[in-house]
N, C-alpha and C positions, 0 to 999 in steps of 0.2 A: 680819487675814485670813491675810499669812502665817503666825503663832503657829499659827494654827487648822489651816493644812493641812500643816505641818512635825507637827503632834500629831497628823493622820491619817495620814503616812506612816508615824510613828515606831510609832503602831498597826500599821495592815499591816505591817510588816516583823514586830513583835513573833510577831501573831499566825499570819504564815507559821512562823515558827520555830518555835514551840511544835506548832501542828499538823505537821511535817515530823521533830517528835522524836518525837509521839504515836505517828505511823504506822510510822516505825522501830523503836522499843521494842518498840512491838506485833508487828510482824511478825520478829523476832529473839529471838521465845519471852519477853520481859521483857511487864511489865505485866497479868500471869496475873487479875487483878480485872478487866479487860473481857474475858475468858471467860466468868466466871459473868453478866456484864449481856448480853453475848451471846448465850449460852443462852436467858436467859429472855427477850429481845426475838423470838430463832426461835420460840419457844412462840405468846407472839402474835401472828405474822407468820402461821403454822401455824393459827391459830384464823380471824385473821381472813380467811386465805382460804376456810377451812373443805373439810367435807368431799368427796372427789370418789371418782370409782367406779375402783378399778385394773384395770389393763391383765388380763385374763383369762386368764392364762398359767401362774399357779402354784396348786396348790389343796395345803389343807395340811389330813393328816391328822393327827390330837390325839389324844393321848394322853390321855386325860382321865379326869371320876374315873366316867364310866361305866365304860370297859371297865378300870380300876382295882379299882372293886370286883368286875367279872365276876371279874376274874384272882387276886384275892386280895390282890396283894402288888403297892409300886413298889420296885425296878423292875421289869416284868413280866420273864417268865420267858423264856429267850430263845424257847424252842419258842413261847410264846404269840406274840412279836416276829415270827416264823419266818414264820407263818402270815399274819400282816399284810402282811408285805412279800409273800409268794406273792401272796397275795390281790390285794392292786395289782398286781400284775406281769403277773396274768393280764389285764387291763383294759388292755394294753397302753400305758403312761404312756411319753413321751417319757426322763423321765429319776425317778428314785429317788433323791431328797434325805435322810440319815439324821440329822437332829440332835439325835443322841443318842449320848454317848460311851461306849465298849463298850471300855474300857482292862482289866477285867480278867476273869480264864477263872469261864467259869460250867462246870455238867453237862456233858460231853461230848458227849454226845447234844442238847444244845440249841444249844452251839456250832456243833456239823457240824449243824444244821439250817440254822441262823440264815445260815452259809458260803454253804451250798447255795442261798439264799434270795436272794442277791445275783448269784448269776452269770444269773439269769434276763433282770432288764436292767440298761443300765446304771445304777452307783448309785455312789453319793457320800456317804462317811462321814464323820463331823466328828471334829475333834483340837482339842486345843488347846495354846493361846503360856500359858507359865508366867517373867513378868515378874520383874527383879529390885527389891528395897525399892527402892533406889538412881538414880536416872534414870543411864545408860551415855552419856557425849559419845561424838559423833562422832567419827574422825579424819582426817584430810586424804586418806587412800587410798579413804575409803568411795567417792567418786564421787556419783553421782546415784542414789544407793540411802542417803546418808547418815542420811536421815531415816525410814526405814523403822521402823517397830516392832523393837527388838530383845530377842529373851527366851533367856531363857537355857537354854530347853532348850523341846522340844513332849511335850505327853502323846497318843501316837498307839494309834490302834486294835488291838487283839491282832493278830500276824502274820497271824490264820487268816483274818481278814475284811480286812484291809485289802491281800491278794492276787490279791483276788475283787474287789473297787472301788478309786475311786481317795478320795485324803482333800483336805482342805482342813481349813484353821484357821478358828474358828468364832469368835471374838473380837469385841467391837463395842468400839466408842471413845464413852467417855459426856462428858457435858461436866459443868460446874462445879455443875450442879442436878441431876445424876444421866441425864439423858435422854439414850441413845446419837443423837448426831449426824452421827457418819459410821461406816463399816466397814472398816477397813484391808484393803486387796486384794491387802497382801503383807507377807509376814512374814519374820523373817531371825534367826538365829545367829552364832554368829562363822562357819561353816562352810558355808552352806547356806539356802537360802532356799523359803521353801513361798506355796502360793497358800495366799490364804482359802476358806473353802466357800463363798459364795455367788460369788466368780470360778471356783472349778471345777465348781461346778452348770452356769451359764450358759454356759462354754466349752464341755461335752458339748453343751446343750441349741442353741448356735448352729452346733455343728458347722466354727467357723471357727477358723482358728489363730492362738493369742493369742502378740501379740509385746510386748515392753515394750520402751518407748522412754524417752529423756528427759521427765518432765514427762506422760506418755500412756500407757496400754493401748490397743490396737488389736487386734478381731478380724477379719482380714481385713484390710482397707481400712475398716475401720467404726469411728472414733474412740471411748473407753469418757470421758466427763466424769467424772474425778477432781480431789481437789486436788493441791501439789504433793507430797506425802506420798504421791500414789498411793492414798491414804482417798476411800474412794464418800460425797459427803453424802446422807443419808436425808430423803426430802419422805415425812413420815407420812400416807396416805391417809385413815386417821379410825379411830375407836375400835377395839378388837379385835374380830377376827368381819369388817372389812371386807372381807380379802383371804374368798375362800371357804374354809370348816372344814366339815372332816368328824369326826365320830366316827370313831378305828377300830374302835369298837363295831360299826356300820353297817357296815364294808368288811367283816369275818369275817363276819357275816350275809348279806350279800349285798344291804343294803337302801340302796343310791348307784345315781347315773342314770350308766350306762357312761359320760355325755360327762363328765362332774366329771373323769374320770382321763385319757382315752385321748387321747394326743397333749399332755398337759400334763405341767408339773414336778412331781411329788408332793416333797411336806418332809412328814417325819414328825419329830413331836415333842411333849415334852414341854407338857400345860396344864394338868394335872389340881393338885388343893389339895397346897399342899408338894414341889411336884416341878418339877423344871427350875429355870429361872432368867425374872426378872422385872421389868419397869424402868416409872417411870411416864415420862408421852409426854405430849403436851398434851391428848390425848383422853381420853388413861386412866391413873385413877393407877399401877395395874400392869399391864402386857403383856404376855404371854408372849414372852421369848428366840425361840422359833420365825417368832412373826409379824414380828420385826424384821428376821430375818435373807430370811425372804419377801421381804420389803418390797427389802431390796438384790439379791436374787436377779431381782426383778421389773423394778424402774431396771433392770440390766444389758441383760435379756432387751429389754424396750419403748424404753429409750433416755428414759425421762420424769425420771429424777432432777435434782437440784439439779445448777447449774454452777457450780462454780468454780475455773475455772482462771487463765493467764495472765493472758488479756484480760478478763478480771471481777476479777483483783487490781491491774490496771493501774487499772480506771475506779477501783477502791477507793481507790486512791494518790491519783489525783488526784481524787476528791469532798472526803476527807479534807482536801487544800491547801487546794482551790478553794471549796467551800463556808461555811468561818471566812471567808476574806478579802469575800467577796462582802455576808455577812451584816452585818460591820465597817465595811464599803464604806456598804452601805444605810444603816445609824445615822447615819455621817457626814453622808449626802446631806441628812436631815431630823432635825433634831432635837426631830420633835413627832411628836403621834401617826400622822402620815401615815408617818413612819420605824418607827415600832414596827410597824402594818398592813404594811407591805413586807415589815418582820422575817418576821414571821408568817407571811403569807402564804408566804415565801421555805420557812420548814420546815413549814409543812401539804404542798407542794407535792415537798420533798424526801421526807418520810415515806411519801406516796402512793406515787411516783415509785418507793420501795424496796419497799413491799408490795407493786406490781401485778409489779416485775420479781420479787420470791421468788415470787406467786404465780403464775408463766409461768416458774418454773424455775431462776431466775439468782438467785445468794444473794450478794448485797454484805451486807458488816458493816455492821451501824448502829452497833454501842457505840463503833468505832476515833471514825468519824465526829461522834459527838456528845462523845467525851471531847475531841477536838480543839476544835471548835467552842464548846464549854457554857461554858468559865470566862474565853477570852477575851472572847466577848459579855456575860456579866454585869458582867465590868470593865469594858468601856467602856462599859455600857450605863451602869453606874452615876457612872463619870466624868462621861457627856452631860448624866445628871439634876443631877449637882450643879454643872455649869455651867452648866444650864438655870437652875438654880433662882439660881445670882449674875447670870445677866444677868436674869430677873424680880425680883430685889431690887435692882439698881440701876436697872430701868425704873418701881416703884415708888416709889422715894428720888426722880426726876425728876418724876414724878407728884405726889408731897407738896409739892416745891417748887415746882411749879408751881400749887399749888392757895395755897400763903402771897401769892398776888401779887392783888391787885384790879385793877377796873377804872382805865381812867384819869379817867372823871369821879368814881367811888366815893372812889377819892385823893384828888382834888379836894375833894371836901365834907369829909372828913374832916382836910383840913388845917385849913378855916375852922371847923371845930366839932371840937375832938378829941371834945367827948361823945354826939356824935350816935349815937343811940339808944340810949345808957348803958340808959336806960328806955325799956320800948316803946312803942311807938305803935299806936295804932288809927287807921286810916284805910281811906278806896277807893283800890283798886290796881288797876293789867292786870297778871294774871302770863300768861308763856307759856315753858312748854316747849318743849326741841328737844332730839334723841337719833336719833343712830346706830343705824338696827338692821342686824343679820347683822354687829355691828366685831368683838363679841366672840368668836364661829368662829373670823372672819378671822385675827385677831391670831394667835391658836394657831399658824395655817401662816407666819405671816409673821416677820422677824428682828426682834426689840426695836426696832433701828433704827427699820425701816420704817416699826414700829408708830403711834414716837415721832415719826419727819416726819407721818404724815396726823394723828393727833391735834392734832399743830402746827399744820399748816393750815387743820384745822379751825374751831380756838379762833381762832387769826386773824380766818377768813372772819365768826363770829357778831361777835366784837369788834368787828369795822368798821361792819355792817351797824347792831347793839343802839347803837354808840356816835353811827352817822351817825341814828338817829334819837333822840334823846335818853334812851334806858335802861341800865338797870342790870343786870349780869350779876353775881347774888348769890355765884355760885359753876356750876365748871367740873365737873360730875358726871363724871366717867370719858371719855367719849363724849359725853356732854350737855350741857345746861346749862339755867340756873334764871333768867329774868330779867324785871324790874319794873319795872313804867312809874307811876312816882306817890312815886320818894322823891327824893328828902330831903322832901318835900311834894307835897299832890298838887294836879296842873294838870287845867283843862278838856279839854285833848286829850290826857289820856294814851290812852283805849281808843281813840281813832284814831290814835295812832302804833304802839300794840302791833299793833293791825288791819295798820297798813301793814310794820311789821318783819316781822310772822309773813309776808306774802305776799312781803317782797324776801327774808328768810331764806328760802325755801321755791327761788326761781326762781336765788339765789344758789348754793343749794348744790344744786342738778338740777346747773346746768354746773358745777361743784365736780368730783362727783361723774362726771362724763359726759367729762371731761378726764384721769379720771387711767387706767391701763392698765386694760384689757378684763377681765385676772383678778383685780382687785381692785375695780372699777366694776359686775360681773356680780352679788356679792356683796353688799352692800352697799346701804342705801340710809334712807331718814330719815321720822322723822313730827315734827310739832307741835300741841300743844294750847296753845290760848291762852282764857281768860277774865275778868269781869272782876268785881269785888265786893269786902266788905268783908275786910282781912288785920290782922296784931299784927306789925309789924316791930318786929324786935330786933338786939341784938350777942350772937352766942353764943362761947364758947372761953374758953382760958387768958388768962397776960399775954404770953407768947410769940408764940400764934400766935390771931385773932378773924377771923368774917367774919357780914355781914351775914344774915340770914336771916328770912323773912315763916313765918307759922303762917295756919292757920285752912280754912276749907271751901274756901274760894277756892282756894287753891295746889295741895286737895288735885283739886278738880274739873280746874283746870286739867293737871295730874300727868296725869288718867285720860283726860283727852282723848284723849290720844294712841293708847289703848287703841281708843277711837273711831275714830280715825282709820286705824289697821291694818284695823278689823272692815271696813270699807268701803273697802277700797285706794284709799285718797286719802293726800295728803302733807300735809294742815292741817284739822285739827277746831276749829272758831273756835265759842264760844256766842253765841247770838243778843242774851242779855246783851252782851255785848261789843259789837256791830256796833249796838246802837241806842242806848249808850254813844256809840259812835263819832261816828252819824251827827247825833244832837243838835246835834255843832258842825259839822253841814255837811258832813262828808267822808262819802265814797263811796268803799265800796272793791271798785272795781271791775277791778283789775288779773286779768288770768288768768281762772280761771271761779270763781265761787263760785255754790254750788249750795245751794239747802235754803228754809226748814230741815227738819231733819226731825228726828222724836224719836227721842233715843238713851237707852237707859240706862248710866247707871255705875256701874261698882262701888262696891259699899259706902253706894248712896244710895239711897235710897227716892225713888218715881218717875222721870219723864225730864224729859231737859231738850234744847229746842230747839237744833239744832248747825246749824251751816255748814259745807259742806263745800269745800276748794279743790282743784285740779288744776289744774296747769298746761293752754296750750292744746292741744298737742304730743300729750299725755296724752289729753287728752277727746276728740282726733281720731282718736286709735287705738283708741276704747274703740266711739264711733260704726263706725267701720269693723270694727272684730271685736270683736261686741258678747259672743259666747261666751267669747272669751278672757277681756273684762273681769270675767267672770261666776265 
């Protein structure tokens, strides 16, 4: 016992370490392969909450390949562009999202339209972070801005428009399966730092003044849930088309309900075939760039996106420890299937626990978590098994040798006759079975040991009884046991001692049974079939290792008794054979209740045959008083 819990500390300690590396690695930019299991577990966390309706706030009108081919040409023309933006402008929209990058000079006259087009309200043009091959370290002066995005230069809007609005960096951060998972909300140079567009949409659209802090955006007094990078994670509403899309086919026509625009965020942008940019989501293999960056403009505005901050990487830290040791923990406690159910149930219970919280918001890792967890469980799992499996080969190896041992009158005869039943015999016999039912579950939950004392005891209890009435215990089946009343020869009162064994075995092993603890007594509990008629005893086996053993209908009717004696929850199915065997020589066996007879069938025999049924009295009085239950 100490070996044993010296090798479950020496676990836990292991498997704390390993998980306490996992989650450092990981969170220290090492270990880039549970990015991509990350990604794709977000996918189905995303699926399996499925789709929900967003927050009403942003309506985006498309570029598409309607008014694509109205206009001729992508990119449209700016004059045609000109008109779009008028066109909203007049519907009075809270704010004018452009995301479409307008880096170089068109027509003069389309330009100054296009200029003119934005001072009407306010509006918001998109740029972009042009990244190096290279990943740039940090260094020690960065501060709390270390980890920002750094590029190496923005591609910003022509001077003529981007005087007339304000710009943002339009960039999304994809993960290891392509799918942008968050939006970086700030962007840096060695020089100079820009917001993204969907942080300077939303800061017009809140009207509140955004301040940056350690770890935080705040507009106002109004906390923004980023991570520590200052990156917005994206919770994708459902396929594209969720957020509402307009044609700006429709807006130049005049064919939208004034409420789609007035007081809302317009995003204009590119959806039309071959234009813009395009990423698949878990809804959709491709999305249009415009609906993602919605999507972030939308969290901002409504406050619904994913959290993950501080206190969601702290639970991360410690799920990551806690859950290996706990799981290592469980194995220990059981090392049968009752310990594997814990297992299990332990991660059905984590897995839930992490979908219901992504889908309310809060995005804890699953991949840190299960890289931690996955390879220490299989090792010890697999250690348990194959020292399950040495203490079931030496509870079998005890088992074998206890089956080489006879009785002690069986010894007896066979000292005075070594050849006793070299050759068989045909004779009348009482055979009667007896067997444990519910041991075999049992044993599963119980330690070898344990197993090995009540089996002990068991054999005991039949040995005294079979031997205080003159029988022979052929052999110890597992649980059971096989025993004849008629050899080495057979006497006038064998079926009246069998008659009377079956009924002391029966009241012998109720208090057997009724003494030992309530969780192993509860389980637990025994039939016998005894009858009597003609058998062919023999010696079967090697030179090594022989034991006695009877053939014939007899053994096998008495075998199925038992079968009987379940069908009718009684504890002794005795045949009528047998008891008027019995009573020939004058005994009466009338201990306890026997009840009958009545015709039972058995398996594997063609018609019935008369049975007796026994119960103790204890039994038949509780059967009398709750006559339902006995039913």
């Amino acid at each position: 016992m100490n070996h044993r819990r010296l090798h479950i500390l020496v676990a836990l300690l292991c498997t704390g370490l390993w998980a306490g590396a996992i989650w450092l690695g990981h969170s220290s930019g090492h270990l880039r392969f549970l990015d991509r299991l990350e990604s794709a577990l977000t996918d189905v966390r995303t699926l399996v909450r499925g789709v929900k309706a967003p927050p009403d706030v942003v309506t985006i009108v498309a570029i598409d390949d309607t008014i694509v081919k109205l206009g001729g040409t992508y990119p449209l023309p700016r004059t045609e562009l000109a008109r779009i933006v008028e066109a909203i402008a007049r519907l009075e929209p809270k704010v004018i999202a452009v995301d479409l990058l307008l880096l170089d000079k068109g027509p003069a006259d389309g330009d100054a339209a296009l200029a003119q087009s934005f001072a009407a309200r306010p509006t918001v043009l998109a740029a972009a972070a042009i990244f190096p091959n290279v990943v740039q370290s940090s260094t020690e002066n960065d501060g709390p801005l270390a980890h920002l995005p750094k590029a190496d230069r923005f591609l910003l809007p022509l001077p003529a428009f981007a005087d007339r609005a304000e710009v943002g960096i339009a960039n999304v951060a994809t993960g290891q399966t392509g799918t942008p998972l968050s939006v970086p909300m700030l962007f840096r140079t060695r020089d100079k730092i820009e917001l993204s567009f969907p942080l300077r949409v939303a800061s017009i659209a809140i009207g509140e003044r955004l301040t940056i802090e350690p770890d935080r955006l705040t507009f106002g007094d109004r906390p923004i849930a980023t991570a520590s990078d200052y990156a917005l994670p994206i919770s994708y509403y459902g396929p594209r088309h969720t957020i509402r899309t307009i044609s700006a086919a429709n807006v130049i026509d005049g064919q939208i309900d004034r409420q789609a625009i007035q007081g809302r965020i317009v995003v204009i942008g590119a959806t039309a075939t071959g234009a813009g940019d395009f990423f698949p989501t878990p809804f959709d293999s491709l999305m249009p760039g415009v609906e993602i960056i919605s999507t972030a403009i939308t969290h901002l505005v409504a406050g619904d996106g994913l959290v993950r901050d501080r206190t969601v990487r702290i639970a991360e830290a410690a799920t990551t420890v806690l859950l290996p040791l706990l799981l290592i923990g469980l194995l220990a406690w059981r090392r049968n299937a009752i310990g594997l159910v814990a297992v299990s149930a332990m991660l059905l219970a984590w897995a839930a626990a992490n979908a219901i919280a992504f889908a309310h918001g809060i995005w804890l890792d699953a991949a840190t978590t299960i890289a931690a967890a996955a390879p220490p469980l299989m090792l010890f799992g697999a250690v348990q098994l194959w020292s399950g499996r040495r203490s079931a080969q030496r509870l079998a190896a005890q088992n074998r040798l206890l089956e080489q041992f006879h009785t002690p009158g069986l010894q007896q005869w066979l000292r005075r006759d070594p050849d006793f039943l070299l050759a068989p015999v045909r004779q009348d016999a009482a055979v009667v079975f007896v067997d444990l039912s519910g041991f075999t579950s049992l044993s599963e939950t119980l330690d070898p040991d344990v197993t090995r004392s009540l089996l002990k005891e068991f054999h005991a209890l039949v040995d005294k009884e079979v031997t205080r009435c003159g029988g022979m215990i052929t052999s110890f089946l597992g649980d059971g046991a096989m025993i004849l009343f008629g050899l080495p020869e057979a006497v006038v009162d064998d079926a009246a001692r069998a008659g009377q064994c079956s009924i002391a075995l029966c009241v012998k092993t109720e208090r057997w049974i009724a003494a030992l603890p309530p969780a192993i007594a509860h389980r637990i509990g025994f039939k016998i079939g005894a009858h009597f008629g003609p058998i062919v005893a023999s010696r079967l086996g090697g030179r090594n290792h022989q034991h006695i053993t009877a053939t014939g209908d007899t053994v096998n009717v008495a075998s199925r008794l038992m079968e009987v004696a379940a069908r009718h929850d009684v504890r002794l199915a005795l045949s009528d054979t047998l008891r008027v065997a019995a009573e020939r020589t004058g005994a009466r066996l009338k201990t306890g209740s026997l009840a009958g007879p009545v015709e039972a069938q058995i398996r594997g025999r063609s018609g019935s045959l008369a049975v007796w049924l026994w119960q103790s009295e204890h039994s038949a009085m509780d059967q009398r008083r709750h006559p339902d239950a006995a039913e």
